[in-house]
C-alpha positions as CSV (number, residue, x, y, z in Angstrom):
1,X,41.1,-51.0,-44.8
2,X,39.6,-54.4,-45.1
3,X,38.1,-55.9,-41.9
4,X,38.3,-60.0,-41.6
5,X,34.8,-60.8,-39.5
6,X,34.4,-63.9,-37.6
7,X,31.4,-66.3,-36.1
8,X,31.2,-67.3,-32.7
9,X,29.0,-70.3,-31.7
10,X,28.0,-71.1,-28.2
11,X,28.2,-75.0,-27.9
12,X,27.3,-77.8,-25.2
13,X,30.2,-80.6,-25.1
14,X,28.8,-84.2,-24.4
15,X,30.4,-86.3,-21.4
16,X,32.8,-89.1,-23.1
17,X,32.1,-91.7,-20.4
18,X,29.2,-93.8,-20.7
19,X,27.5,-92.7,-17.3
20,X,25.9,-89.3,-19.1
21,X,26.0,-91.0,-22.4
22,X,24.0,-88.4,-24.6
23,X,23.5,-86.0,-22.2
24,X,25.7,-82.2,-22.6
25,X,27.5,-81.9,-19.6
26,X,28.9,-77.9,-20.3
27,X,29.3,-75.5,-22.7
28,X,31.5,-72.6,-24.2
29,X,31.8,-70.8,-27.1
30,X,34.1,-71.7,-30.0
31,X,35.1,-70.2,-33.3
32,X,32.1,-71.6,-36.8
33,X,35.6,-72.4,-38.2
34,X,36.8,-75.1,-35.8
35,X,32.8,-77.5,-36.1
36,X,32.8,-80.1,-38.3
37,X,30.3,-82.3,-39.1
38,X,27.6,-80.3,-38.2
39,X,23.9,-81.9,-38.7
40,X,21.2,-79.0,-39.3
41,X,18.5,-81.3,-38.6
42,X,19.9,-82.1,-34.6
43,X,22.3,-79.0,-34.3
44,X,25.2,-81.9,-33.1
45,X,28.5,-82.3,-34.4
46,X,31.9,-82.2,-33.8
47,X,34.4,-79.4,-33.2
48,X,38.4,-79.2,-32.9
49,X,39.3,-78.3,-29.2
50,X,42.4,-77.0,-28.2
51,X,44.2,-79.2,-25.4
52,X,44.3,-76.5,-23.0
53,X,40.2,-74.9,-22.6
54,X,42.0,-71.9,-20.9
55,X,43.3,-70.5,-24.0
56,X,40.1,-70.3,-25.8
57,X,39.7,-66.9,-25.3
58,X,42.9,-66.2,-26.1
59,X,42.2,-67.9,-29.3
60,X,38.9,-66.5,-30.0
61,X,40.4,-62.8,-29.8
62,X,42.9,-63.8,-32.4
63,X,40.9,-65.6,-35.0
64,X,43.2,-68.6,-34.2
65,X,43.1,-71.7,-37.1
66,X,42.7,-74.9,-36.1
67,X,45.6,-77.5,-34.9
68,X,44.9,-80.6,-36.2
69,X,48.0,-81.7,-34.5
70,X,47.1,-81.0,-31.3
71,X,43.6,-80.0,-31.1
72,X,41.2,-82.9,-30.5
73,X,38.0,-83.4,-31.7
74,X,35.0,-83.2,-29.2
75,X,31.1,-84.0,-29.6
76,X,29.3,-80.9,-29.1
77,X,25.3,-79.8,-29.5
78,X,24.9,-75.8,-30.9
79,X,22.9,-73.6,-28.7
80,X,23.2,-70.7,-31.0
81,X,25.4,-69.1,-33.9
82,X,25.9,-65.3,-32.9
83,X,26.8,-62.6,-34.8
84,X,29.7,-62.2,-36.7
85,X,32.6,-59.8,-35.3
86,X,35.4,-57.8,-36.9
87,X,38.9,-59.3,-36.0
């Protein structure tokens, strides 16, 4: 039987108005797959988000892809990439 592993990364979300402009307001965990446009050099990006943060877990536990329909894209900082897990 061939296991499918997966990456979880815990990530800090940045505020969108311009009162904490910069500054991470909270953070989650989310999936390697969903981050784009990650920088190495300043561990910010972005990553795909689904519209409802209650689901996430959901998601995580199910390997879910990315919605591009109805997902949006959210500024984040990584904290840390943690090991990978079977699914």
């Amino acid at each position: 039987m061939c296991q499918i592993y997966f990456q979880v990364v815990v990530v800090e979300f940045f505020a969108s108005d311009s009162e904490s402009e910069g500054n991470p307001v909270t953070s989650d965990v989310c999936l390697s797959k969903w981050i784009i446009g990650y920088d190495p050099e300043t561990n910010e990006g972005e990553t795909w988000w689904p519209p409802k943060a209650a689901l996430v877990s959901r998601y995580l536990a199910k390997n879910k892809e990315v919605d591009r329909f109805t997902w949006k894209k959210e500024k984040i900082r990584i904290i840390r990439w943690c090991g990978k897990f079977p699914n």
